[in-house]
DRENGU-708977 format. One record per residue (C-alpha): residue in three letters; residue number from 1; x, y, z. Coordinates in steps of 0.2 Angstrom, whole numbers. Example, Ala and Ser with C-alpha at 12.3 -4.5 7.8 and 13.67 -1.06 7.14 Angstrom:
{rec 'ALA'; 1; {62; -22; 39}}
{rec 'SER'; 2; {68; -5; 36}}
END
This chain:
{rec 'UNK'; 1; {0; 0; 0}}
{rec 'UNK'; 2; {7; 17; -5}}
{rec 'UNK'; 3; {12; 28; 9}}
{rec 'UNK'; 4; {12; 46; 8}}
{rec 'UNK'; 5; {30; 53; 6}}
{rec 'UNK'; 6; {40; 66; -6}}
{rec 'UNK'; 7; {34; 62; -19}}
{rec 'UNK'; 8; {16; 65; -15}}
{rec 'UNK'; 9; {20; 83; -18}}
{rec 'UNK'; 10; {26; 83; -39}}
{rec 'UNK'; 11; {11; 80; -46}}
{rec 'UNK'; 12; {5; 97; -42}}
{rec 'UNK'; 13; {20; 105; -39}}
{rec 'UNK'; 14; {24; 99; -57}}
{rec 'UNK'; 15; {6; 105; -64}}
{rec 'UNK'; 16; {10; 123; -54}}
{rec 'UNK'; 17; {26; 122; -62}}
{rec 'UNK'; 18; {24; 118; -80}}
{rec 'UNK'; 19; {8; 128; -79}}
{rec 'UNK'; 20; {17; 145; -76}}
{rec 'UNK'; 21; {32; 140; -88}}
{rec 'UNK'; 22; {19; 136; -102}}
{rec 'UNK'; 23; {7; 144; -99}}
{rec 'UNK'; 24; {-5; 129; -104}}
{rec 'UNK'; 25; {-17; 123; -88}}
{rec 'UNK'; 26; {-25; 111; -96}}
{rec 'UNK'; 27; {-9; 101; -103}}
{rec 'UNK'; 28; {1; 104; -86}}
{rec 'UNK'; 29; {-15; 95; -78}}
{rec 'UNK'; 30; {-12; 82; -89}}
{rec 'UNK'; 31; {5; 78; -87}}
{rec 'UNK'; 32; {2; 81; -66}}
{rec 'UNK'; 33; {-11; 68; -67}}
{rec 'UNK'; 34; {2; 55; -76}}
{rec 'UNK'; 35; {14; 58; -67}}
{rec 'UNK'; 36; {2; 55; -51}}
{rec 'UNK'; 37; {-4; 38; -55}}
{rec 'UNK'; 38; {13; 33; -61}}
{rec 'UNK'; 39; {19; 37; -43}}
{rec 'UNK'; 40; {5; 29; -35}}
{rec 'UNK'; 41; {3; 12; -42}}
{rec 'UNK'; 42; {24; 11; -46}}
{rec 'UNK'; 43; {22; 9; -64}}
{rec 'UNK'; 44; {30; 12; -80}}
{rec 'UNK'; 45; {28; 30; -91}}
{rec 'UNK'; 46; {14; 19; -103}}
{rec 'UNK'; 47; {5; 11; -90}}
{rec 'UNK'; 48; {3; 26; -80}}
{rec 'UNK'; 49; {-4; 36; -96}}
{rec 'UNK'; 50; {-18; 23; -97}}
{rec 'UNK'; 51; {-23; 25; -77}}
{rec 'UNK'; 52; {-23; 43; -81}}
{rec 'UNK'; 53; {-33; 44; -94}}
{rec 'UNK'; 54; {-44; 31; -83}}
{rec 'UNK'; 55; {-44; 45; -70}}
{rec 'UNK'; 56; {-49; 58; -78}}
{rec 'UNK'; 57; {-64; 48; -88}}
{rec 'UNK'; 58; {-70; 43; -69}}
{rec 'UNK'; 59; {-71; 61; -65}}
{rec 'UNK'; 60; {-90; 55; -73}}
{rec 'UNK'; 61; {-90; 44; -58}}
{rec 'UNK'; 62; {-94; 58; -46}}
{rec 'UNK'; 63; {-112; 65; -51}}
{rec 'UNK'; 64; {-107; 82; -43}}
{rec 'UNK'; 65; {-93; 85; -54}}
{rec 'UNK'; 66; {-104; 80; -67}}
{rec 'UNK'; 67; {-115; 92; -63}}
{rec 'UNK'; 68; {-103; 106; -62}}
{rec 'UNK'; 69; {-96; 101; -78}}
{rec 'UNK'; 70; {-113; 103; -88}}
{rec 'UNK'; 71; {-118; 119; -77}}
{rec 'UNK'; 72; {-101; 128; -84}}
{rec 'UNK'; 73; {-106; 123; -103}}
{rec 'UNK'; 74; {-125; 130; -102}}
{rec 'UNK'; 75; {-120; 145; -93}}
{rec 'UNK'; 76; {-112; 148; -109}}
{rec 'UNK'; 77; {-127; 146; -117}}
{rec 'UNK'; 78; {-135; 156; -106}}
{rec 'UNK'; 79; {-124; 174; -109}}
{rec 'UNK'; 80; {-124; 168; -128}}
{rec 'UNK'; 81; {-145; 168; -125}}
{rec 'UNK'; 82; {-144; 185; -118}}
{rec 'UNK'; 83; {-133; 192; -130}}
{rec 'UNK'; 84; {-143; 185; -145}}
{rec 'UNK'; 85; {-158; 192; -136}}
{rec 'UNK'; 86; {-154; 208; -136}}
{rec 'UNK'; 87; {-154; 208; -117}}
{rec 'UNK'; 88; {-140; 219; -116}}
{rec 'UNK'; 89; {-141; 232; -130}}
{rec 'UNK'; 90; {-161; 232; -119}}
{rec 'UNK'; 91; {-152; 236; -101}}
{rec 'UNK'; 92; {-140; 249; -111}}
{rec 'UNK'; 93; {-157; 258; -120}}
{rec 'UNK'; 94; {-164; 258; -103}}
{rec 'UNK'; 95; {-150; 268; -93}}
{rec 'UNK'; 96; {-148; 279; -108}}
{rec 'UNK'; 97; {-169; 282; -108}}
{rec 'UNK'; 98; {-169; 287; -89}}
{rec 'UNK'; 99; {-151; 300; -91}}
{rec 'UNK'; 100; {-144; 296; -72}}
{rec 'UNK'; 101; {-128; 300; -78}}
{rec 'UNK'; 102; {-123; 321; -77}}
{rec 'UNK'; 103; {-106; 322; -72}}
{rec 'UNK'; 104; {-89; 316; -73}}
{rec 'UNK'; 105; {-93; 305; -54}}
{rec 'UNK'; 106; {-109; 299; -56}}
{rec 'UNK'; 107; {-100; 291; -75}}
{rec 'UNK'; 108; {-88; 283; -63}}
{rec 'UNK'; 109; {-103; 277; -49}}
{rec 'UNK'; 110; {-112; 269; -63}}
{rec 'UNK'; 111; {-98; 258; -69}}
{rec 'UNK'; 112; {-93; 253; -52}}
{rec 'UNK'; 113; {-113; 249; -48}}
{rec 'UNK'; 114; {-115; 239; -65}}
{rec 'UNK'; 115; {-99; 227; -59}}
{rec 'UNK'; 116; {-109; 226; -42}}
{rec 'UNK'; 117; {-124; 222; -50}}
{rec 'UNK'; 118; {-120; 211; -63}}
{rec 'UNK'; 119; {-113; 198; -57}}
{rec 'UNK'; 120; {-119; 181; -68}}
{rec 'UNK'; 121; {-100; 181; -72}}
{rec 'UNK'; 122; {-85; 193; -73}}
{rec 'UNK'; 123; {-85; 195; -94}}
{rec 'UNK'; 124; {-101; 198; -96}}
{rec 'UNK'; 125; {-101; 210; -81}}
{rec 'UNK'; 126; {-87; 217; -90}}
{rec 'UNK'; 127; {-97; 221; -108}}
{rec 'UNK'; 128; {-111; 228; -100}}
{rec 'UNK'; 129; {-101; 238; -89}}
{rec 'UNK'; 130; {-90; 244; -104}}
{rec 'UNK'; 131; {-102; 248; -118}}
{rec 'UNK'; 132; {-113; 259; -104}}
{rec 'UNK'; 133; {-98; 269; -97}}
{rec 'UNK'; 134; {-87; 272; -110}}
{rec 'UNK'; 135; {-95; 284; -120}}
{rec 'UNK'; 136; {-101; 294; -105}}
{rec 'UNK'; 137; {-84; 293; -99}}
{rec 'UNK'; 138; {-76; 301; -117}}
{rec 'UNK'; 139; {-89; 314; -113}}
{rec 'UNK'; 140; {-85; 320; -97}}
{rec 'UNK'; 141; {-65; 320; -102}}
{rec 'UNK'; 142; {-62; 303; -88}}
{rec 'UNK'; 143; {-46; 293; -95}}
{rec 'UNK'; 144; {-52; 275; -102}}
{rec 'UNK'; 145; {-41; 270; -94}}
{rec 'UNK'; 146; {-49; 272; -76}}
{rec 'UNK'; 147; {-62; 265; -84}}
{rec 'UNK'; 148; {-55; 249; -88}}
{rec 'UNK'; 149; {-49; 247; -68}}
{rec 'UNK'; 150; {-66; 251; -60}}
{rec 'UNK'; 151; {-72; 236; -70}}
{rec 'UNK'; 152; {-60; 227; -69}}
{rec 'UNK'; 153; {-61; 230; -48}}
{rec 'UNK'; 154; {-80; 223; -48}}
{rec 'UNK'; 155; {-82; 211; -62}}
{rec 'UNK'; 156; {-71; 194; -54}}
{rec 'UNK'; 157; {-69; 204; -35}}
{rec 'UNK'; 158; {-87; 205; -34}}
{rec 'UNK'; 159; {-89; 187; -43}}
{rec 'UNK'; 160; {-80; 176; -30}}
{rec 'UNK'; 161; {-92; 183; -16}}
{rec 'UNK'; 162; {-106; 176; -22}}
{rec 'UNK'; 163; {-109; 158; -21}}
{rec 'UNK'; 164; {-125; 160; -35}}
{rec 'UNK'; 165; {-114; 162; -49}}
{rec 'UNK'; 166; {-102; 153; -61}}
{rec 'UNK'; 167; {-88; 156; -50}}
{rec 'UNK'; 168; {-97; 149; -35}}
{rec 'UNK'; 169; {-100; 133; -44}}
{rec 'UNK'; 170; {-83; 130; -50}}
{rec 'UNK'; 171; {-77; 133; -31}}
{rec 'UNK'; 172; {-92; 121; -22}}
{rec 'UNK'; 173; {-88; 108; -35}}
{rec 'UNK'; 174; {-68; 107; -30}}
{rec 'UNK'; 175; {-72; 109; -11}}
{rec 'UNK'; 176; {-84; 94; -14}}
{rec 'UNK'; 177; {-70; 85; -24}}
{rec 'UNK'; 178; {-57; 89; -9}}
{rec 'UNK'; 179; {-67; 78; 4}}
{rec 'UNK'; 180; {-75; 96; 11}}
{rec 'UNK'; 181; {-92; 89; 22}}
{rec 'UNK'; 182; {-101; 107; 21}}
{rec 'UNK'; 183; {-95; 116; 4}}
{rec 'UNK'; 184; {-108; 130; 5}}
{rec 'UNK'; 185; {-105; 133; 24}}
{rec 'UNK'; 186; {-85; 134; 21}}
{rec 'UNK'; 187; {-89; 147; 6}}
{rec 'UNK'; 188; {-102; 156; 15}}
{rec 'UNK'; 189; {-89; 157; 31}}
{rec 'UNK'; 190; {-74; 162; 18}}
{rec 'UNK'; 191; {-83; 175; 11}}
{rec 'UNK'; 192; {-80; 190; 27}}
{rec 'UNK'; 193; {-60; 184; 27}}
{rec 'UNK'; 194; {-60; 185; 6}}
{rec 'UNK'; 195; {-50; 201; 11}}
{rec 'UNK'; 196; {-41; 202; -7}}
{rec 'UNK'; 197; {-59; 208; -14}}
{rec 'UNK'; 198; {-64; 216; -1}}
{rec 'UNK'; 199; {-50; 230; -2}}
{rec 'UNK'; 200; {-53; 231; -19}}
{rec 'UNK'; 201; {-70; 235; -17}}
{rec 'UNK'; 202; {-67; 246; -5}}
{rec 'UNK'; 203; {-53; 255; -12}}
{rec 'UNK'; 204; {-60; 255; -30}}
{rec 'UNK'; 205; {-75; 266; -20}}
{rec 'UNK'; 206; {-62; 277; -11}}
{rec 'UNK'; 207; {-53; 282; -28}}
{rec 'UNK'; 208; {-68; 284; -34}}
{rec 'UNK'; 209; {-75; 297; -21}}
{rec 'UNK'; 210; {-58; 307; -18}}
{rec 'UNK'; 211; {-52; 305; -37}}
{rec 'UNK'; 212; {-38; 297; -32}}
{rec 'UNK'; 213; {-25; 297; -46}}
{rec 'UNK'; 214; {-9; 287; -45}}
{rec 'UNK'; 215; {5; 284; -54}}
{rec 'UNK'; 216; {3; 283; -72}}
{rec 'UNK'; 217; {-15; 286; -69}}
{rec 'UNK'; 218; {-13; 303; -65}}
{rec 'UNK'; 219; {-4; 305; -81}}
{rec 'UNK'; 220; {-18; 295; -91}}
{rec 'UNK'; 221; {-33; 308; -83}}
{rec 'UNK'; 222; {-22; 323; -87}}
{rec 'UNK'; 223; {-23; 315; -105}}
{rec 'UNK'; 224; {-39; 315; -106}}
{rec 'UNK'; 225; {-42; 331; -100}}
{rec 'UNK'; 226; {-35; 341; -113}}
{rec 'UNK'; 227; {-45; 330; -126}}
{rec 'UNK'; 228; {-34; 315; -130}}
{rec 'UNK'; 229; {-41; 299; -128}}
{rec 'UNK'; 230; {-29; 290; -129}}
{rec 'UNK'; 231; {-8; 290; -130}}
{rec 'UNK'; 232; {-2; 294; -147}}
{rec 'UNK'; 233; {5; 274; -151}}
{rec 'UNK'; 234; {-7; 266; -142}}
{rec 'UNK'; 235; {-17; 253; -151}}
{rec 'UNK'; 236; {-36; 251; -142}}
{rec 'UNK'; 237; {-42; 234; -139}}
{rec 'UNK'; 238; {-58; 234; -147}}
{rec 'UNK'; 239; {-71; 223; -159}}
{rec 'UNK'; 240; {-89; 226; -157}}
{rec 'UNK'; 241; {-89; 208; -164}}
{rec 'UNK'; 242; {-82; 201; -149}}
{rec 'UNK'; 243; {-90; 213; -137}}
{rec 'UNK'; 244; {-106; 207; -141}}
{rec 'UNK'; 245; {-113; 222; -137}}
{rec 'UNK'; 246; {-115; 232; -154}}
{rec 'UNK'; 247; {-126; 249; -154}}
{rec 'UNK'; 248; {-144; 243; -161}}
{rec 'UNK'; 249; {-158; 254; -164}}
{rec 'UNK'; 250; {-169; 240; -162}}
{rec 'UNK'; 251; {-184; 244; -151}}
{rec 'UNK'; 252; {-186; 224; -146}}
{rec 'UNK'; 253; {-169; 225; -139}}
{rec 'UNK'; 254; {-176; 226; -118}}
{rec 'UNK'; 255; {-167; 225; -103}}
{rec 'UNK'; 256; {-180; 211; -96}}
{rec 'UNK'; 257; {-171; 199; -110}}
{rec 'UNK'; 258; {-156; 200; -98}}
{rec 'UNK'; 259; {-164; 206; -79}}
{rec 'UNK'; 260; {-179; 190; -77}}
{rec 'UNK'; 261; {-167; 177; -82}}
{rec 'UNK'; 262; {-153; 182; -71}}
{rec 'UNK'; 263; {-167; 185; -56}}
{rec 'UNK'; 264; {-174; 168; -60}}
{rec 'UNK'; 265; {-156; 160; -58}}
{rec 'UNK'; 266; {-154; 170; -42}}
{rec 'UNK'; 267; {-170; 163; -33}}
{rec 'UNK'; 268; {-169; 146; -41}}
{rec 'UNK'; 269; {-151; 143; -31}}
{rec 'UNK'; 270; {-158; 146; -14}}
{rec 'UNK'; 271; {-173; 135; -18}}
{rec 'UNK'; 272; {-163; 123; -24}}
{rec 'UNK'; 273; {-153; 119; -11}}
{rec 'UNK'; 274; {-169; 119; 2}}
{rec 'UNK'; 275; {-177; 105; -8}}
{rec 'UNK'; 276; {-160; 96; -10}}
{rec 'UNK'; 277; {-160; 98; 9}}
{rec 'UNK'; 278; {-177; 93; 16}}
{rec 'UNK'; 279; {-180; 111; 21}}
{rec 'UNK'; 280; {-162; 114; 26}}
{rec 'UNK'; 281; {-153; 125; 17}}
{rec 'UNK'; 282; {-134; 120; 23}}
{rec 'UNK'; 283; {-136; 104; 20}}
{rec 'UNK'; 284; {-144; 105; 2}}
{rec 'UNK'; 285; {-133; 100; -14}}
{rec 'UNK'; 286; {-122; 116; -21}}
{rec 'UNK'; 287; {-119; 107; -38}}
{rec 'UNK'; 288; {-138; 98; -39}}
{rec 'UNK'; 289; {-143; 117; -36}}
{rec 'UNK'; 290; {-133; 126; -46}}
{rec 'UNK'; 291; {-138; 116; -61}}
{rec 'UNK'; 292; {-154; 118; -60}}
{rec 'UNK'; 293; {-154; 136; -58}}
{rec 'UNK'; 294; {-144; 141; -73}}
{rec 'UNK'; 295; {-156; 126; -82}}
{rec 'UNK'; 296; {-171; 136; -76}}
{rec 'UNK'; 297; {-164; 155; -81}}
{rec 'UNK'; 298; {-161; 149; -100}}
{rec 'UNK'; 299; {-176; 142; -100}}
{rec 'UNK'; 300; {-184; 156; -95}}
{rec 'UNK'; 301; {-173; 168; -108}}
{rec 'UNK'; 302; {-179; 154; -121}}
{rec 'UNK'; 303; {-196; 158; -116}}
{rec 'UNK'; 304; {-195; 177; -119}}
{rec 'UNK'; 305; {-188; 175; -133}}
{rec 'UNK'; 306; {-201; 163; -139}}
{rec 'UNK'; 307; {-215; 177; -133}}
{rec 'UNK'; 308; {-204; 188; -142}}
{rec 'UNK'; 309; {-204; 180; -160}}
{rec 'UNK'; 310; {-185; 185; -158}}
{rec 'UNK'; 311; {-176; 169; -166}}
{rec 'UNK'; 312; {-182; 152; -170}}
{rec 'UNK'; 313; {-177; 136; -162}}
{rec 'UNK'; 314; {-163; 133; -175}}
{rec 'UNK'; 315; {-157; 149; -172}}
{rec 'UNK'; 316; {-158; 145; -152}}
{rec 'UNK'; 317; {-149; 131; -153}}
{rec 'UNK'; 318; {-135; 137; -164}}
{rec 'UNK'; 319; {-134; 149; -151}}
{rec 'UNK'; 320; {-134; 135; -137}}
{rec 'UNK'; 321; {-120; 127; -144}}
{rec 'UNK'; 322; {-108; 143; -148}}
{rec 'UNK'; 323; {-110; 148; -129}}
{rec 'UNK'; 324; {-108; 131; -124}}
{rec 'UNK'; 325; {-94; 131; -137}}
{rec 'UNK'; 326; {-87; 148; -128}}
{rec 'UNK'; 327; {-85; 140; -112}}
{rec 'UNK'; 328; {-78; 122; -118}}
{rec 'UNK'; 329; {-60; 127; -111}}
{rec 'UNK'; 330; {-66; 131; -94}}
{rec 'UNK'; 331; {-72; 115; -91}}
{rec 'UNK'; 332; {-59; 106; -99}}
{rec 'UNK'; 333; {-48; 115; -84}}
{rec 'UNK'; 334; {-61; 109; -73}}
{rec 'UNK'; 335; {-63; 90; -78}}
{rec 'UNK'; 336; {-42; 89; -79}}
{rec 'UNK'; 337; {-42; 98; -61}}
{rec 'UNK'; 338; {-54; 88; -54}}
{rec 'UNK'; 339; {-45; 72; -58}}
{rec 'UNK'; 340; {-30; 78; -52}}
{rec 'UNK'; 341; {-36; 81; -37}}
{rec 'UNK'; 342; {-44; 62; -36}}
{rec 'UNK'; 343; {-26; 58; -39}}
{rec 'UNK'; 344; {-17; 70; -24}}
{rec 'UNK'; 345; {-32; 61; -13}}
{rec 'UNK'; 346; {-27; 44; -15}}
{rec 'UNK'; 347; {-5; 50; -16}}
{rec 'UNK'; 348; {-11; 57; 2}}
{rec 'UNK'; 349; {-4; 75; -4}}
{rec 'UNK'; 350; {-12; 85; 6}}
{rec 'UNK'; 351; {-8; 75; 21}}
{rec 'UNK'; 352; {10; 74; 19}}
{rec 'UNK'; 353; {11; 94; 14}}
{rec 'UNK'; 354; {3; 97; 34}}
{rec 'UNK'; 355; {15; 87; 40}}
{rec 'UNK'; 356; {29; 96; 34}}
{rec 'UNK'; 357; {21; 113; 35}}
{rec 'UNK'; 358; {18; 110; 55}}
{rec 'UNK'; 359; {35; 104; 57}}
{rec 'UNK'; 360; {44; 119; 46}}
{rec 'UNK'; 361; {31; 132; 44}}
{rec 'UNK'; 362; {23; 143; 59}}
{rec 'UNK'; 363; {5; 139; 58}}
{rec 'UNK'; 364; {1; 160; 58}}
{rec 'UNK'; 365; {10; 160; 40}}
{rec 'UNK'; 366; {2; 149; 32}}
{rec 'UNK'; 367; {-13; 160; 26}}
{rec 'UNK'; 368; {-2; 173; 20}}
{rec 'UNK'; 369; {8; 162; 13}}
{rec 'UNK'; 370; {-8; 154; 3}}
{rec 'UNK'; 371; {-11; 171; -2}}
{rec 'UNK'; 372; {4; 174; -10}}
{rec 'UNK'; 373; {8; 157; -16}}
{rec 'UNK'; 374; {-11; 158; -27}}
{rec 'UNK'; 375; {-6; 177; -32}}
{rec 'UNK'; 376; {9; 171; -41}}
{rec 'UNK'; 377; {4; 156; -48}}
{rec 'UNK'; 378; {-12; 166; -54}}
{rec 'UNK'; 379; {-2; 183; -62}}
{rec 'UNK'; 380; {9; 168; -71}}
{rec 'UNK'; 381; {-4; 158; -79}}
{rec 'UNK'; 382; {-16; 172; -80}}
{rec 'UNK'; 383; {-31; 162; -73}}
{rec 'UNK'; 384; {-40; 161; -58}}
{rec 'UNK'; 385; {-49; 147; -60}}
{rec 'UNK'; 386; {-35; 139; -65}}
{rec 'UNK'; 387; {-28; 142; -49}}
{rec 'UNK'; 388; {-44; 138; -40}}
{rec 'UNK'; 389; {-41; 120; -49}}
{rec 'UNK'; 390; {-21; 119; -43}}
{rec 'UNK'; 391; {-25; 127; -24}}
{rec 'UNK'; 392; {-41; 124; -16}}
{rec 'UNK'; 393; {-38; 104; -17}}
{rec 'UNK'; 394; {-21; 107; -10}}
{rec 'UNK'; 395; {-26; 118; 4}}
{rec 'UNK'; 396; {-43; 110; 9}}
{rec 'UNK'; 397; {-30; 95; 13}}
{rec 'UNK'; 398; {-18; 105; 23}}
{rec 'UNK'; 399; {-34; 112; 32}}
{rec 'UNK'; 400; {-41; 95; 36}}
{rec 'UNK'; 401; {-25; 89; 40}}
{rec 'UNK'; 402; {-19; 100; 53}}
{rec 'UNK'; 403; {-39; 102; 59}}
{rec 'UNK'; 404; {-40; 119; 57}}
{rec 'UNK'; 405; {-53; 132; 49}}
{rec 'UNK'; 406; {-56; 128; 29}}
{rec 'UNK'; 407; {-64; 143; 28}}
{rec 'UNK'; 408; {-50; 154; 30}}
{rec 'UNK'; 409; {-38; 144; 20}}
{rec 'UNK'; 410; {-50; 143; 6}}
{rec 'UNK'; 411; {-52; 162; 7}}
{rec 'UNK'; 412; {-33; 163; 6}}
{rec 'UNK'; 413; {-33; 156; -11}}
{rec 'UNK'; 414; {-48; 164; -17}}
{rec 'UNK'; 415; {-40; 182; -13}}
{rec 'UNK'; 416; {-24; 176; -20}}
{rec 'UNK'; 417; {-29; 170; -36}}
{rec 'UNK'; 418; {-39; 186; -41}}
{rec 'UNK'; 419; {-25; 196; -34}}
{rec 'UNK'; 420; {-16; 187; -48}}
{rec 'UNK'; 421; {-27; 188; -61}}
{rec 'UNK'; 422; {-31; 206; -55}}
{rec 'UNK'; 423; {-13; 210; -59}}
{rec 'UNK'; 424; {-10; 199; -72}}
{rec 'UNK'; 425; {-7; 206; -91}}
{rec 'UNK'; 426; {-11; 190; -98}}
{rec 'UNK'; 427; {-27; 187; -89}}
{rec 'UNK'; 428; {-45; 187; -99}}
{rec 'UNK'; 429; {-52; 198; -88}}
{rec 'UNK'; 430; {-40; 210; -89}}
{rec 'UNK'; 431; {-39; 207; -107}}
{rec 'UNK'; 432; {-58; 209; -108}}
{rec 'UNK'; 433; {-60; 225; -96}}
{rec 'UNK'; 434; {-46; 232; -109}}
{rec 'UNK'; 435; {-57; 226; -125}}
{rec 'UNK'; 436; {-73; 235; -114}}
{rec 'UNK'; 437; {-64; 252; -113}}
{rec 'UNK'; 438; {-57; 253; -127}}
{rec 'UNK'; 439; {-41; 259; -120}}
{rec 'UNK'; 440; {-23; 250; -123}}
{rec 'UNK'; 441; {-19; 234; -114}}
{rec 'UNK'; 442; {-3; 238; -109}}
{rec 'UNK'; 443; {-10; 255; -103}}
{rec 'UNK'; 444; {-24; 247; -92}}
{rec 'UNK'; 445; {-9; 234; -83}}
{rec 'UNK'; 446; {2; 249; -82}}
{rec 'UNK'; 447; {-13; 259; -72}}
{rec 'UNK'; 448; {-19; 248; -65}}
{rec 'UNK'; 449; {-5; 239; -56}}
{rec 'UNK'; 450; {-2; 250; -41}}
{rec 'UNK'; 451; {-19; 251; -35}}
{rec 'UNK'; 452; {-19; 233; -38}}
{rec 'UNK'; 453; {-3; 232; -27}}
{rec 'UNK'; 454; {-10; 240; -11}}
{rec 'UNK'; 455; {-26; 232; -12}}
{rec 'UNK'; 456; {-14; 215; -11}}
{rec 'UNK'; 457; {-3; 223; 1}}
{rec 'UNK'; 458; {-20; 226; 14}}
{rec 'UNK'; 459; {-24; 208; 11}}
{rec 'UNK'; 460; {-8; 200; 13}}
{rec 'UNK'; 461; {-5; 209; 32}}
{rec 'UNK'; 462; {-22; 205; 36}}
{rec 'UNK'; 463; {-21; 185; 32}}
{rec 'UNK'; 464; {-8; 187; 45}}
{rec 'UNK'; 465; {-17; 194; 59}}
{rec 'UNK'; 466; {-31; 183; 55}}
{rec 'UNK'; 467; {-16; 170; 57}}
{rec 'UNK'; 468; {-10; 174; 72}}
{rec 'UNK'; 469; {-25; 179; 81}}
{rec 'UNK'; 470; {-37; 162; 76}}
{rec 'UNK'; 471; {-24; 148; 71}}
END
């Protein structure tokens, strides 16, 4: 029988590795997983191909994971539903209609509000918040480029605090896979100590209401105020193709295409888990009620759309399948994360890693450690769920281990891998929050970065009071 030793540590030290060298999560899974069983049952390189792709094919095994997996491919659906809707050209028209926006601040509050609001998943928060804001921020002389990091600040921050959402799935379904009893309790009790988001938020709102400028920001808003959107050799990131949000005078372009099935996905989750649950909410199934949320909000933007006469079934479900299609990547990560995480179970990963951290490590490090650890490994790969995949398993097992909270250490990594990908130029949703504004990519990192910097810098000192103080 294997016993956990060194080795228990290089399938995911080997994935972490290769994934910030290569940049490609989905392949560095695979070869973590390989090398995993290959360890485990003392085998040669071919045979341990085989018992990894065995692995990941009885990822299938585990209905929750199933479930997750399917959810992440419809929610694709879903936003490609919206989109082809109208949905959000409709809650665009319907801002616009009503003129809340008068001055240079209230451009700003309404971008930061939109990323608060929106919050089915960090792209689409992006768009919406993007297409709404930037041309009221060209008219009021406010650089794109502060833009591009209010949105950026409450797309994913304001995401990972909500377990109703894409991001909450993903992260109940890798708590479930690491042998967590209560995965909504542990994210509900992470979310106070997700501090990484939290100073964002809050510090996103503070720039906001003293116009803070720092930095190359300061430089960008001067810009701007004398007229010039953007600097003479920069190169704006933007294709209303890809945006999906292209101006439409269509008057069957309404905001309700977008508002009732999000609502509907909102109160379907908590429902969910009370009838999965007998009546108890904790104890209901995340993954069981996630599906059946997001299953019940594109059925209802099918309906609408139906009621509508805006797009027969053929054209629904080319759209099904190109939103699905968007998405395919993410659960790729997902399905080879998940198997290497059955793999570090069995290798007793987790286990060994505790060992060694409680004889080496002091215990009140650990969370900062975790913090920064997921910060780097996310600014590498440009991925947060990516790091959610490499981390949480890793962590929830050092958590177990050594009995302690896994409610803070999840909330380490959480905090950590946005930092990352808050910070990271190769991140999608930096990318995207660039393609939104309409502003230069390497302008928006360049910005961006040192408020990005203090917000982490906030965290990462109060993990270690939290650290000292409860562990």
């Amino acid at each position: 029988m294997y016993e956990a030793n060194w080795m228990s540590v290089l399938p995911p030290l080997l994935a972490i590795v290769l994934a910030i060298i290569t940049r490609q999560v989905i392949l560095s899974l695979g070869i973590g997983i390989w090398v995993g069983f290959c360890i485990l049952q003392s085998v040669n390189p071919f045979t341990g191909l085989a018992l990894g792709i065995e692995g990941v094919v009885n990822v299938f095994a585990d209905a929750g994971d199933t479930r997750v997996l399917m959810f992440t491919l419809i929610i694709g659906s879903l936003i490609a539903t919206i989109e082809k809707a109208g949905g959000v050209r409709g809650f665009i028209h319907l801002l616009e209609k009503h003129n809340w926006v008068t001055n240079g601040q209230r451009a700003q509050w309404l971008a930061y509000s939109i990323g608060i609001i929106v919050f089915i998943e960090s792209n689409i928060t992006l768009l919406v918040a993007g297409a709404i804001s930037r041309p009221l921020f060209d008219r009021y002389r406010l650089s794109r480029e502060k833009l591009a990091y209010i949105i950026d600040s409450t797309s994913a921050p304001v995401c990972i605090m909500i377990p109703l959402n894409a991001w909450g799935a993903i992260v109940l379904s890798l708590l479930s896979s690491a042998s967590v009893e209560d995965p909504v309790g542990v994210f509900v009790a992470a979310i106070p100590f997700n501090f990484y988001p939290i100073a964002v938020l809050l510090f996103s709102a503070f720039v906001i209401a003293r116009n803070l400028n720092l930095g190359p920001m300061r430089k960008a808003e001067a810009r701007t105020q004398q007229g010039e959107l953007l600097w003479p050799n920069a190169t704006p990131m933007v294709d209303p193709a890809i945006l999906g949000v292209q101006e439409s005078d269509s008057e069957r372009d309404k905001a309700r295409f977008m508002l009732v099935p999000i609502a509907v996905m909102v109160l379907s989750m908590p429902l969910g888990l009370y009838l999965t649950g007998d009546g108890d909410l904790s104890a209901g199934s995340g993954s069981t009620s996630v599906l059946w949320a997001v299953l019940a909000a594109l059925a209802t933007a099918w309906l609408l759309v139906f009621l509508e006469r805006r797009a027969s079934l053929d054209e629904l479900m080319h759209t099904f399948l190109r939103g699905a299609g968007g998405l395919l990547p993410v659960a790729m990560i997902l399905l080879f994360a998940l198997a290497l995480g059955d793999v570090a179970n069995l290798l007793g990963t987790g286990v060994y890693v505790a060992q060694l951290a409680q004889a080496t490590i002091p215990i009140p490090v650990l969370l900062p450690l975790l913090f920064v650890i997921s910060g780097f490994i996310a600014f590498s790969i440009g991925s947060s769920w990516g790091t959610f995949a490499i981390m949480i398993p890793l962590a929830m097992q050092i958590a177990l281990a050594l009995a302690l909270p896994p409610s803070l250490f999840l909330a380490a990594v959480l905090s950590g891998a946005v930092f990352g990908d808050h910070a990271s130029p190769i991140s999608d949703t930096t990318v995207v929050a660039s393609m939104a504004s309409a502003t230069d990519h390497i302008d928006h990192v360049r910005t961006q970065l040192p408020y990005a910097l203090i917000s982490g810098a906030l965290a990462t000192v109060a993990f270690f009071v939290v650290g000292v103080v409860s562990l």
